[in-house]
N, C-alpha and C positions, 0 to 999 in steps of 0.2 A: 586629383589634386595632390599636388606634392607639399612635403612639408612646410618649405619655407612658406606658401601661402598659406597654409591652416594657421602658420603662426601670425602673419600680419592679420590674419582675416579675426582669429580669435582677439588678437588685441585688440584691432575694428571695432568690433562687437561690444566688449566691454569698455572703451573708451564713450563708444555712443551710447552705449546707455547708462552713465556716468553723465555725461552731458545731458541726456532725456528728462533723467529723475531731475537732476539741477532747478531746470531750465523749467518744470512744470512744478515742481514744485517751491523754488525758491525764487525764482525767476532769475535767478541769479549762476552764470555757469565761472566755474574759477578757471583761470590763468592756467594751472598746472595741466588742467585735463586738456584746454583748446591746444599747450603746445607738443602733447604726446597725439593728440589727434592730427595735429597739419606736419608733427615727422613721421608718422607713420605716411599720410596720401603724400607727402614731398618723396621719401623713402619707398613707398613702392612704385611711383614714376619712376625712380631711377634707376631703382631696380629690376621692373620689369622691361620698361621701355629704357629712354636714353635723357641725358640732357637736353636735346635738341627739343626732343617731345614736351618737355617738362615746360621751355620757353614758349614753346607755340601754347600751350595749354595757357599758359599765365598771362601770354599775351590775347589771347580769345577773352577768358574773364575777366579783364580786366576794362574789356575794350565792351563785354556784355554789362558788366555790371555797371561801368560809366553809363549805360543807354538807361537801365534801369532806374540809378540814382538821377538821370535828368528827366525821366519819367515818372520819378516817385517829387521831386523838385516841384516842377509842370502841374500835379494835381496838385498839389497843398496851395500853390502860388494861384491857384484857380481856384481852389474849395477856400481857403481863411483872405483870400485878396492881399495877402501881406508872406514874404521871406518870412517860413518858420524853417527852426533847425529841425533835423531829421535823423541825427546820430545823437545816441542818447535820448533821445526823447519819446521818437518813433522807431526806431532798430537802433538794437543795442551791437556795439564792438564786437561781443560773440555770433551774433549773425551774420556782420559784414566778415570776420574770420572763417565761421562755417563755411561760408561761399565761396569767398578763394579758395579755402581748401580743397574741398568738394571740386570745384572747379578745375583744379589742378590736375583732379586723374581724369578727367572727364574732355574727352577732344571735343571741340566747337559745336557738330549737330549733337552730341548724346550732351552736352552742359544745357544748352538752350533746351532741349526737349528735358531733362529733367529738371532742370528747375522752372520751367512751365508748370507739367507737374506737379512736382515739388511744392511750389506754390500753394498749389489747389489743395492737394494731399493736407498742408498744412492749416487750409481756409479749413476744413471740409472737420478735418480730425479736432483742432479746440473747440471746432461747433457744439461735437457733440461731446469731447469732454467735458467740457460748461457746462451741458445742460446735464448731463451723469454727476457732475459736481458742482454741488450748487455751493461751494464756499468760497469760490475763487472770488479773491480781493480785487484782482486788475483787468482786465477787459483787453489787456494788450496779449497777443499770438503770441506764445513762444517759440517765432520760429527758427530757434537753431537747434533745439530738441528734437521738432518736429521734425525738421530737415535732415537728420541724422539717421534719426528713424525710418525714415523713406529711403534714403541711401542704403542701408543695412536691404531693408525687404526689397531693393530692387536689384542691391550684390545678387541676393539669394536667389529671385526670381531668374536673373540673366545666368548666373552660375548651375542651377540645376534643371533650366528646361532650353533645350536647343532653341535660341532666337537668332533666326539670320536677321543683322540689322548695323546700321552703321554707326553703330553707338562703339566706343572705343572707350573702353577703361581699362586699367590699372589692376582694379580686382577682379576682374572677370578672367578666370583662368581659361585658356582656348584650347 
């Protein structure tokens, strides 16, 4: 690993878990951190990869997350029989942000297969912090903590054990 990555990677690290604590504990993640976190992933696209990659990337999550939000649309309009809103209510600004960003170092199969993942990771993990903390006020996931958090341990997984796989990112140093 050469230095310039130790240093995005380090600031990685603690940008997300900056967002983690926020985001489970307050539910609340600020403005400052989300936009040192999406220049750091816009920032190491560029710099590892190129602009062109940067656009294919934004173009995939955009084009993924539109399917998600008409699939996250589809259930509500089928589960309450009635158009409820879904930003802010049900996914906060900081999650739809995490995503793109996220999304941004992440080529088309390694986006969809992590936040598959991701996802789950996310279901799986407030499960049990819930039940390890029994004070939580809100009943809603915080998933752009979560999400971050997954991000980070799957840098680390992909960075320190040889995975042939066609996952493409940004921080995975080759």
């Amino acid at each position: 690993m050469n230095s310039v990555f130790t240093i995005f990677f380090v600031l990685l690290i603690l940008s997300s878990g900056v967002i983690c604590i926020q985001d489970l504990k307050e539910r609340f993640v600020s403005l400052w951190i989300l936009l040192v976190f999406g220049f750091l992933t816009v920032s190491s696209v560029l710099y590892y990869k190129n602009v062109n990659t940067l656009l294919i990337n934004l173009l995939g999550t955009i084009i993924y997350g539109s399917f998600i939000w008409l699939v996250l649309k589809l259930y509500m309009l089928l589960k309450f029989k009635r158009n409820r809103t879904i930003l802010n209510s049900q996914l906060g600004m900081a999650d739809v942000l995490i995503f793109l960003f996220i999304g941004l170092t992440l080529n088309t199969i390694g986006m969809i297969l992590f936040f598959c993942f991701g996802f789950l990771f996310s279901l799986f993990g407030f499960i049990m912090y819930s039940t390890l903390n029994k004070n939580i006020k809100k009943s809603a996931i915080p998933l752009a903590g979560l999400l971050v958090l997954f991000y980070v341990i799957t840098i680390i997984v992909f960075n320190f054990f040889t995975i042939n796989t066609a996952i493409d990112c940004s921080f995975i140093s080759v």
